[in-house]
PDB file of N, CA, C and O in Angstrom:
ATOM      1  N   UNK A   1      -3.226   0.064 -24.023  1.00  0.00           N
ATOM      2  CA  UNK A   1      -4.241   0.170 -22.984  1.00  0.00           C
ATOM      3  C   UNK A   1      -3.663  -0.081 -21.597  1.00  0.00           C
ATOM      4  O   UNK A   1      -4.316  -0.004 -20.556  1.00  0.00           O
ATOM      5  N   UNK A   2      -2.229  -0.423 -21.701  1.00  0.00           N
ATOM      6  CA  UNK A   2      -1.989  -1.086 -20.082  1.00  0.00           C
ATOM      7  C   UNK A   2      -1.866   0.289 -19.357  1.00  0.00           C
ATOM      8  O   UNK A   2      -2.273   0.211 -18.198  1.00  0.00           O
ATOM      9  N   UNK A   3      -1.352   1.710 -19.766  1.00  0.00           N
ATOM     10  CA  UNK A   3      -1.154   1.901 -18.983  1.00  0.00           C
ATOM     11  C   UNK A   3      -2.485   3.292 -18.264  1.00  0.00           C
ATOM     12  O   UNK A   3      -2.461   4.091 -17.328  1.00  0.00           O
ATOM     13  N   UNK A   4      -3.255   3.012 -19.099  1.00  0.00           N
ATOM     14  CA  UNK A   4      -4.506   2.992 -18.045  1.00  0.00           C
ATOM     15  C   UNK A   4      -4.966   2.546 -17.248  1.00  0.00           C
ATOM     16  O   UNK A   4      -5.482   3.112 -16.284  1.00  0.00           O
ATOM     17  N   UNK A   5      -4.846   0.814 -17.572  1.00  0.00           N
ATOM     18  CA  UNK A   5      -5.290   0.003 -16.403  1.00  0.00           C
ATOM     19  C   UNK A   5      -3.976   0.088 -15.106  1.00  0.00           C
ATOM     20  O   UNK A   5      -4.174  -0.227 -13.932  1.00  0.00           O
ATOM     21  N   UNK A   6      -2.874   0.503 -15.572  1.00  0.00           N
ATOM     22  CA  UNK A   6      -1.973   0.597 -14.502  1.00  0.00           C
ATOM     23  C   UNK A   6      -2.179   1.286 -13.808  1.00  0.00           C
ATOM     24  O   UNK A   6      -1.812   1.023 -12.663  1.00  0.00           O
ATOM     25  N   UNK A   7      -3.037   2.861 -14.110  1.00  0.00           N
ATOM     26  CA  UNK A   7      -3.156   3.858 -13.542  1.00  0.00           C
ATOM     27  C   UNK A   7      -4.416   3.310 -12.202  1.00  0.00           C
ATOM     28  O   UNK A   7      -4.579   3.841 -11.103  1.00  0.00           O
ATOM     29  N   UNK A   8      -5.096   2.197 -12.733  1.00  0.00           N
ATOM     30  CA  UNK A   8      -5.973   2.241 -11.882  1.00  0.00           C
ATOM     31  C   UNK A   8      -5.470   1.277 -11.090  1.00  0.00           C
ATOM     32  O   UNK A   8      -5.688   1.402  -9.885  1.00  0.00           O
ATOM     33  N   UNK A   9      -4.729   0.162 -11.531  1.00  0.00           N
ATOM     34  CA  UNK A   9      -4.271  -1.095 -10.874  1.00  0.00           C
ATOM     35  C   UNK A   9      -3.506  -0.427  -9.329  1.00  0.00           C
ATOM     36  O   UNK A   9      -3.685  -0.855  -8.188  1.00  0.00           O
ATOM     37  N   UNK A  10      -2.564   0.824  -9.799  1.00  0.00           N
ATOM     38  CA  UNK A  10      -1.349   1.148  -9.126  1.00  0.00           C
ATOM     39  C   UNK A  10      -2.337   2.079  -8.303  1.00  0.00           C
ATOM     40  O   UNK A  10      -1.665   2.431  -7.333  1.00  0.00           O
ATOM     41  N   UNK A  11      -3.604   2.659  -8.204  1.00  0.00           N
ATOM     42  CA  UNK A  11      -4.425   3.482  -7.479  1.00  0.00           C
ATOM     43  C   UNK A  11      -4.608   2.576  -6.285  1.00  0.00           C
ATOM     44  O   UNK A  11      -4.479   2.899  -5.104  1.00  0.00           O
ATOM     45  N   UNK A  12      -4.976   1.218  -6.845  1.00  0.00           N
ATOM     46  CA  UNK A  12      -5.815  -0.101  -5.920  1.00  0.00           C
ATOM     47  C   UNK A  12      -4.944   0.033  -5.191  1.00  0.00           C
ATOM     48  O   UNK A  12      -5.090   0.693  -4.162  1.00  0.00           O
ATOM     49  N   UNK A  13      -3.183  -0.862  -5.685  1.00  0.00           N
ATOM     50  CA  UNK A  13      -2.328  -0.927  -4.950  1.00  0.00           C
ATOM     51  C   UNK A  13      -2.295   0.356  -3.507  1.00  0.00           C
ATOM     52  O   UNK A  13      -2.551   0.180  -2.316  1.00  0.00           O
ATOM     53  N   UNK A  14      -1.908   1.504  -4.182  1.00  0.00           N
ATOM     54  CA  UNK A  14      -1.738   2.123  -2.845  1.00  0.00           C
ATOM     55  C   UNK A  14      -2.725   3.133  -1.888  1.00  0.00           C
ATOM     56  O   UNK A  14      -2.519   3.834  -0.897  1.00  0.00           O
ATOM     57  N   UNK A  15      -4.103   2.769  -2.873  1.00  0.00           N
ATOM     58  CA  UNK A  15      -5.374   2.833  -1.497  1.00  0.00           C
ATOM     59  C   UNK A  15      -5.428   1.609  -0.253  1.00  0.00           C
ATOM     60  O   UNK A  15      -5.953   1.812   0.841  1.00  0.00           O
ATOM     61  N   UNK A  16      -4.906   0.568  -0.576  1.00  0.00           N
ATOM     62  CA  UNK A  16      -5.178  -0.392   0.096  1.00  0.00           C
ATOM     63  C   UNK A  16      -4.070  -1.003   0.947  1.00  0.00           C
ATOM     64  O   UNK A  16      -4.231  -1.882   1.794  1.00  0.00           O
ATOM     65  N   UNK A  17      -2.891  -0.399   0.595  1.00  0.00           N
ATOM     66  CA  UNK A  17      -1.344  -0.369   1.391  1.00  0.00           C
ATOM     67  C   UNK A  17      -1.572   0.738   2.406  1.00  0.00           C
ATOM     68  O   UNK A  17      -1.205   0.493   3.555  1.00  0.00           O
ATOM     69  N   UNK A  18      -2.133   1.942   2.151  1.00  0.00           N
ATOM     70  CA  UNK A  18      -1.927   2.928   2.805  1.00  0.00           C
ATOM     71  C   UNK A  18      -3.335   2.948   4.024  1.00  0.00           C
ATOM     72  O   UNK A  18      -3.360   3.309   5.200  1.00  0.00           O
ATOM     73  N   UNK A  19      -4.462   2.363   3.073  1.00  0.00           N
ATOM     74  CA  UNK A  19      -4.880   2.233   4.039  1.00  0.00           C
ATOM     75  C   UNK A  19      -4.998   0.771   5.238  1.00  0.00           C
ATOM     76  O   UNK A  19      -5.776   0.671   6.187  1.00  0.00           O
ATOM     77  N   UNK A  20      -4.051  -0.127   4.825  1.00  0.00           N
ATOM     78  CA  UNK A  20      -4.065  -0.798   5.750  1.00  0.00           C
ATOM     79  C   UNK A  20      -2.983  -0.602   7.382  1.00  0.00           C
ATOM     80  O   UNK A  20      -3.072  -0.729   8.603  1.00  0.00           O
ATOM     81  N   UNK A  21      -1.967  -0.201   6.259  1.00  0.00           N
ATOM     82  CA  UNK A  21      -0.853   1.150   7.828  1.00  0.00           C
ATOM     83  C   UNK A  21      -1.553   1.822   8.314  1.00  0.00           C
ATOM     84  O   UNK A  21      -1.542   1.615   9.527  1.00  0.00           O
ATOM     85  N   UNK A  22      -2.544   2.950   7.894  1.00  0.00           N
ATOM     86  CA  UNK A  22      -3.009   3.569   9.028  1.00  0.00           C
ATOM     87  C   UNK A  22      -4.223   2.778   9.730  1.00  0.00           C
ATOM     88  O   UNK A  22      -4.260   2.909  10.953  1.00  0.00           O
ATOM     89  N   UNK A  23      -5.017   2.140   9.265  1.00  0.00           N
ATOM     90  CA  UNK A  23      -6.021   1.321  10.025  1.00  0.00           C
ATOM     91  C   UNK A  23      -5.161   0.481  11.323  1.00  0.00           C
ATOM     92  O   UNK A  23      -5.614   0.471  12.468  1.00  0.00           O
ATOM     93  N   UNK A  24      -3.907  -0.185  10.959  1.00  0.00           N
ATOM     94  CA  UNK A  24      -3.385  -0.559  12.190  1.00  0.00           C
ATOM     95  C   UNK A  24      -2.568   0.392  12.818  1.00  0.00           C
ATOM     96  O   UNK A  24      -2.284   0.296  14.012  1.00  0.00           O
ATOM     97  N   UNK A  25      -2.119   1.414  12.012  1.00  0.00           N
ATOM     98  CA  UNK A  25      -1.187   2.593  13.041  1.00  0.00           C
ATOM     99  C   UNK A  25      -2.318   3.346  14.020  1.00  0.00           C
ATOM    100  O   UNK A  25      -1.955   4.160  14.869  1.00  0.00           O
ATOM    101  N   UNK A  26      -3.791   2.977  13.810  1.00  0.00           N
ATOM    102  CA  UNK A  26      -5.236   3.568  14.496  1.00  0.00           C
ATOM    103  C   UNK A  26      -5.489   2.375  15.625  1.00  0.00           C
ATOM    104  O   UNK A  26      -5.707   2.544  16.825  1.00  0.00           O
ATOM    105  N   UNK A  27      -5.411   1.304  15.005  1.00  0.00           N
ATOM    106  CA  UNK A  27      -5.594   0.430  15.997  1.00  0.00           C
ATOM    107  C   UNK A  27      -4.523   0.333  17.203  1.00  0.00           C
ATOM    108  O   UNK A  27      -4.673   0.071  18.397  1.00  0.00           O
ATOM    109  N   UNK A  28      -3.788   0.536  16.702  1.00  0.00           N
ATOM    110  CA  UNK A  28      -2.278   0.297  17.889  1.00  0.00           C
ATOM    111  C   UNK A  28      -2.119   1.814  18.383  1.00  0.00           C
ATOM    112  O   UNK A  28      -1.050   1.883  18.990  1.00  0.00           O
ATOM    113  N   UNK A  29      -2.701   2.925  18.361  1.00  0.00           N
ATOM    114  CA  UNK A  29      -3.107   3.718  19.244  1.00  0.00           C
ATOM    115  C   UNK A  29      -4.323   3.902  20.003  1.00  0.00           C
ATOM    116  O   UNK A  29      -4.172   4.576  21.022  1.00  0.00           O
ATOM    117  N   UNK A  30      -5.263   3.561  19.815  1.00  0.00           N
ATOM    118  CA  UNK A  30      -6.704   2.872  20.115  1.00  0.00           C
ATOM    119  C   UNK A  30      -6.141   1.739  21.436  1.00  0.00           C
ATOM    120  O   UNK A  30      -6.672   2.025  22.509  1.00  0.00           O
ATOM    121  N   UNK A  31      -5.420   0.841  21.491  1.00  0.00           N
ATOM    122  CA  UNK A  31      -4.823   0.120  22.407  1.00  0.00           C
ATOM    123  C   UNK A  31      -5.180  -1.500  21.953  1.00  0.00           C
ATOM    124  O   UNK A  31      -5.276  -2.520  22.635  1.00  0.00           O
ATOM    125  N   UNK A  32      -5.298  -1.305  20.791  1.00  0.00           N
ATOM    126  CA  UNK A  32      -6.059  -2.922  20.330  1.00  0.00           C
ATOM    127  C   UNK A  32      -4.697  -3.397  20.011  1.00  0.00           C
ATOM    128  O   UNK A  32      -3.742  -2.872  19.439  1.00  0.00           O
ATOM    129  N   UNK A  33      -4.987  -5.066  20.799  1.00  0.00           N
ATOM    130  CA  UNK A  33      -3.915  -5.577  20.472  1.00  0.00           C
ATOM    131  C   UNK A  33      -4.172  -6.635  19.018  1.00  0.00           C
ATOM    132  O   UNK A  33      -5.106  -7.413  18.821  1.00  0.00           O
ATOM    133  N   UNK A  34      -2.723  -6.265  17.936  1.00  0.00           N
ATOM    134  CA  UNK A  34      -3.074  -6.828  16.791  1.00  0.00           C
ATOM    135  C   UNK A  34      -2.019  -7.855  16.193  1.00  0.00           C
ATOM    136  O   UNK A  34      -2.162  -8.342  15.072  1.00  0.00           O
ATOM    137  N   UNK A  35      -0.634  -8.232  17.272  1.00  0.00           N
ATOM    138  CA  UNK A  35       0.053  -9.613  17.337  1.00  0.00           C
ATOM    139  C   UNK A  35       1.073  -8.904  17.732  1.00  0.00           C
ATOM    140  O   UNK A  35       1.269  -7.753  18.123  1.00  0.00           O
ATOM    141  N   UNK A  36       1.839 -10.099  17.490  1.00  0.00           N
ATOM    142  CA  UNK A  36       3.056  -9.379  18.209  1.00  0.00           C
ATOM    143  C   UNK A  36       4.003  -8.693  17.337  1.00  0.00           C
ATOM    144  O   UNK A  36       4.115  -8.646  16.112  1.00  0.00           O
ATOM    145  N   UNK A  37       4.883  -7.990  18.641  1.00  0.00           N
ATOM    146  CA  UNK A  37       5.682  -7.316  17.985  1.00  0.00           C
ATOM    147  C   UNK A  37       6.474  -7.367  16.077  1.00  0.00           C
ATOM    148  O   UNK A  37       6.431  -6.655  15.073  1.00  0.00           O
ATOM    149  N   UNK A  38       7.089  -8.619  16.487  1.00  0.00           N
ATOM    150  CA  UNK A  38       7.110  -9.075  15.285  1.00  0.00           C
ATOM    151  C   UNK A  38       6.195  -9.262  13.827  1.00  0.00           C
ATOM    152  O   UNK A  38       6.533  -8.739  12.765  1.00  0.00           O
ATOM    153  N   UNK A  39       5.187  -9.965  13.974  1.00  0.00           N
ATOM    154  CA  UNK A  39       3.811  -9.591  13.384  1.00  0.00           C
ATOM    155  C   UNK A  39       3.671  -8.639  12.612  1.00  0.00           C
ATOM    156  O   UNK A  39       3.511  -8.509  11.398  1.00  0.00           O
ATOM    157  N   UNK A  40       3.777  -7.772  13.758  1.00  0.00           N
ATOM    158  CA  UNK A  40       3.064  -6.249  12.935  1.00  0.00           C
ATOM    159  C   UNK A  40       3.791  -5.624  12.331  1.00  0.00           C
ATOM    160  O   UNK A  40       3.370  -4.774  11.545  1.00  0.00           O
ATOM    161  N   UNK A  41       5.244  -5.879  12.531  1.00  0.00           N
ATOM    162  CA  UNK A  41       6.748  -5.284  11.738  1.00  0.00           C
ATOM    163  C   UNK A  41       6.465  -5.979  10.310  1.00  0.00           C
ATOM    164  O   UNK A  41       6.682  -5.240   9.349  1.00  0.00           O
ATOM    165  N   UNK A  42       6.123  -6.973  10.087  1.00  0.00           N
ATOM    166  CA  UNK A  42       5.889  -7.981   9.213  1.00  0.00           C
ATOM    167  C   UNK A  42       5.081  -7.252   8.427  1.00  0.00           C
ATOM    168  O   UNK A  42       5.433  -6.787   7.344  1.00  0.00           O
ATOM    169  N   UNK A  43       4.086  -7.134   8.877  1.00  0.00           N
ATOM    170  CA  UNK A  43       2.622  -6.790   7.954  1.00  0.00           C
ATOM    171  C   UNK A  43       2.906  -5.395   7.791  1.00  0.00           C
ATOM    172  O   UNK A  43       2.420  -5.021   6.724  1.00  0.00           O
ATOM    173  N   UNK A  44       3.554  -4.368   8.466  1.00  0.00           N
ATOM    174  CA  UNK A  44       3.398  -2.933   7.770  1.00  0.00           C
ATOM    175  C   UNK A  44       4.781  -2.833   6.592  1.00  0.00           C
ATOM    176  O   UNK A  44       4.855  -1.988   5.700  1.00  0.00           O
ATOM    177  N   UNK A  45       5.810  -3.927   6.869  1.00  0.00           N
ATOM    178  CA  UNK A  45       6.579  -4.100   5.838  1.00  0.00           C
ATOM    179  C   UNK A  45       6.006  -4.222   4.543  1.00  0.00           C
ATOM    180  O   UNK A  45       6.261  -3.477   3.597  1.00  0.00           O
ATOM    181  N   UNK A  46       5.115  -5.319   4.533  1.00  0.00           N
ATOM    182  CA  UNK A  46       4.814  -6.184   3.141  1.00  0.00           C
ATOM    183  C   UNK A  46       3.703  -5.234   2.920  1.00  0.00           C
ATOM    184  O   UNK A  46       3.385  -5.571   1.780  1.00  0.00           O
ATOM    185  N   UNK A  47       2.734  -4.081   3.301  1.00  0.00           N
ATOM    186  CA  UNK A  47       2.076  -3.254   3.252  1.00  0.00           C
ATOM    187  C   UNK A  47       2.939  -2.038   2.555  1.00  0.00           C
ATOM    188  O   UNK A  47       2.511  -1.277   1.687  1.00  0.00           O
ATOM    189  N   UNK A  48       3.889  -2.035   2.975  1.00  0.00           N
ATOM    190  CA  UNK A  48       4.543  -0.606   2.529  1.00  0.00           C
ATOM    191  C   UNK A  48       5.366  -1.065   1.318  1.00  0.00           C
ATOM    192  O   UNK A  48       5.790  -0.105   0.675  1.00  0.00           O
ATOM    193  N   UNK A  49       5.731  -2.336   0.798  1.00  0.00           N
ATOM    194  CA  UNK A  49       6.247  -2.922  -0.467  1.00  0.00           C
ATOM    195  C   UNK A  49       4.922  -3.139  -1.475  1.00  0.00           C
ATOM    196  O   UNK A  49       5.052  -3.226  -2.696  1.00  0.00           O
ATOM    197  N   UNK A  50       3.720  -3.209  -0.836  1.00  0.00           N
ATOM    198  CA  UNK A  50       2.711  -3.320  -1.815  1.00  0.00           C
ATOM    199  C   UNK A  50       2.459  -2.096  -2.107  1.00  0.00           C
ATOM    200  O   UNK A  50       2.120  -2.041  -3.289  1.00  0.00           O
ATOM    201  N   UNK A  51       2.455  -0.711  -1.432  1.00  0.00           N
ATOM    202  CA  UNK A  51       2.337   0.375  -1.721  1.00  0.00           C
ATOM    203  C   UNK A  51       3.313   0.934  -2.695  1.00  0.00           C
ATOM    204  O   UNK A  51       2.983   1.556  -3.704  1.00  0.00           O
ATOM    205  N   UNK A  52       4.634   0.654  -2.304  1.00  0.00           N
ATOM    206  CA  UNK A  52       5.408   1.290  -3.393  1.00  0.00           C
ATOM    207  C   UNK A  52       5.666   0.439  -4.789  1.00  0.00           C
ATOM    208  O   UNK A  52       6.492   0.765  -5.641  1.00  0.00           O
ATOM    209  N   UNK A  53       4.898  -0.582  -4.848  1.00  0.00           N
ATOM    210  CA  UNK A  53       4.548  -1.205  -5.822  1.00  0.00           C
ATOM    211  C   UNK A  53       3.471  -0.478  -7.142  1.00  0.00           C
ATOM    212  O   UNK A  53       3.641  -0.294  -8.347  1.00  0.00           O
ATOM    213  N   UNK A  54       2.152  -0.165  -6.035  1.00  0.00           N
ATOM    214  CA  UNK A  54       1.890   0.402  -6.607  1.00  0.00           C
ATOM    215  C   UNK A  54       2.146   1.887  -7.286  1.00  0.00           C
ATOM    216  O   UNK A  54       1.827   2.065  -8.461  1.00  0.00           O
ATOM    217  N   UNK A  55       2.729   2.939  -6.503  1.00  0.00           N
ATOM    218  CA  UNK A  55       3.650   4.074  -6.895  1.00  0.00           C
ATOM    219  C   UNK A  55       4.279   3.609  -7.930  1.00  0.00           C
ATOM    220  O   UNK A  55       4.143   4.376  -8.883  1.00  0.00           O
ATOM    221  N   UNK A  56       5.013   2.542  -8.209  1.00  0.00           N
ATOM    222  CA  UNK A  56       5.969   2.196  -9.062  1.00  0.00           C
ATOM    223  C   UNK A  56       4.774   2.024 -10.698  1.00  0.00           C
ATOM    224  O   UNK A  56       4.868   2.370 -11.876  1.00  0.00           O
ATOM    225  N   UNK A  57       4.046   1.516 -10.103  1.00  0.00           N
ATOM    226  CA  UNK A  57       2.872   1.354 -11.432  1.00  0.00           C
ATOM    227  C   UNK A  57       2.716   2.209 -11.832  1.00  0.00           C
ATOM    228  O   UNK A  57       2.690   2.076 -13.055  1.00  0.00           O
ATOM    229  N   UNK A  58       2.506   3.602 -11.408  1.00  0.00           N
ATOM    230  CA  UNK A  58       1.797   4.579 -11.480  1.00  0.00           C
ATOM    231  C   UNK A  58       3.219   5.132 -12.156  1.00  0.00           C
ATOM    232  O   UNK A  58       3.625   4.764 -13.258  1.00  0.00           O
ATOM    233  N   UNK A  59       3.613   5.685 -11.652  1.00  0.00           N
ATOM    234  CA  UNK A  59       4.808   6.253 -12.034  1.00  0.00           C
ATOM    235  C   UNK A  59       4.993   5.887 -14.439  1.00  0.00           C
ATOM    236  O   UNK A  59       4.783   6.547 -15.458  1.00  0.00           O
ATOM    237  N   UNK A  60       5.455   4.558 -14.103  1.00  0.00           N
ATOM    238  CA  UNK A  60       5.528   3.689 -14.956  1.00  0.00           C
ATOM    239  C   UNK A  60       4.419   4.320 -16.295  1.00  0.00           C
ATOM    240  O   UNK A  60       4.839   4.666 -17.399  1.00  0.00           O
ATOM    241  N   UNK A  61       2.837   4.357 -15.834  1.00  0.00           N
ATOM    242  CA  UNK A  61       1.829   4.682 -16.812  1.00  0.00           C
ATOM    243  C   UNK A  61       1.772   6.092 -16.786  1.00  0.00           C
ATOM    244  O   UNK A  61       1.005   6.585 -17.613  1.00  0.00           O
ATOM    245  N   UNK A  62       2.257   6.702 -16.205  1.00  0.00           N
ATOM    246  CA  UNK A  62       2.602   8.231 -16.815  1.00  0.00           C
ATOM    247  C   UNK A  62       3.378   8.287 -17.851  1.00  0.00           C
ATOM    248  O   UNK A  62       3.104   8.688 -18.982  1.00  0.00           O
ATOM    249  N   UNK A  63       4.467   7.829 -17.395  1.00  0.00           N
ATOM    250  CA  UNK A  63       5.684   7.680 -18.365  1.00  0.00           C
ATOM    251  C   UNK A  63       5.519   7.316 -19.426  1.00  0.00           C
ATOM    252  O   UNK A  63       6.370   7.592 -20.271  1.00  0.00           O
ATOM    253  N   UNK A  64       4.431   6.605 -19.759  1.00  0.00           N
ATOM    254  CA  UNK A  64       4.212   5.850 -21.007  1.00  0.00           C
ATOM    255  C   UNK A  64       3.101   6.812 -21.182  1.00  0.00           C
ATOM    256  O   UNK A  64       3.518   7.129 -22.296  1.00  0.00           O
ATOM    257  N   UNK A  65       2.353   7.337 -21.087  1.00  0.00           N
ATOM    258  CA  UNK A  65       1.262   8.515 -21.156  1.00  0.00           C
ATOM    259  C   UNK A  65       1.837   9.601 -22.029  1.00  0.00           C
ATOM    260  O   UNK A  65       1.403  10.113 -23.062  1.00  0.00           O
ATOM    261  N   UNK A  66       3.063   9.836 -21.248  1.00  0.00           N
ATOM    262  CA  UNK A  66       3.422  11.139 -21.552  1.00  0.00           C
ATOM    263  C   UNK A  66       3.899  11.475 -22.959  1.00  0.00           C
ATOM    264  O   UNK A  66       4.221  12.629 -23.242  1.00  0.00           O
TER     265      UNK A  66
END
């Protein structure tokens, strides 16, 4: 059964990575300030490792699908 729930786990993962980069790649063209420089290097990092986290899930429950 896991790798159904992976399929959905690894969906969560990178609806919510992807959409948290563009919600601030929107905000930081919008002109909203959302910390500093540093900060935000920070957070679209650990955003884009939770995303390919989830890819990696996904990936993973195919494979075992298939």
């Amino acid at each position: 059964a896991w790798p159904y729930l992976g399929l959905i786990g690894g969906g969560i993962y990178v609806y919510f990575g992807g959409r948290g980069i563009l919600t601030r790649l929107e905000m930081q063209r919008r002109g909203f300030r959302i910390g500093t420089r540093e900060n935000v290097r920070v957070g679209f990092t650990a955003l884009a490792i939770w995303t390919i986290a989830g890819l990696i899930t996904i990936a993973a429950a195919i494979a075992e699908l298939a």
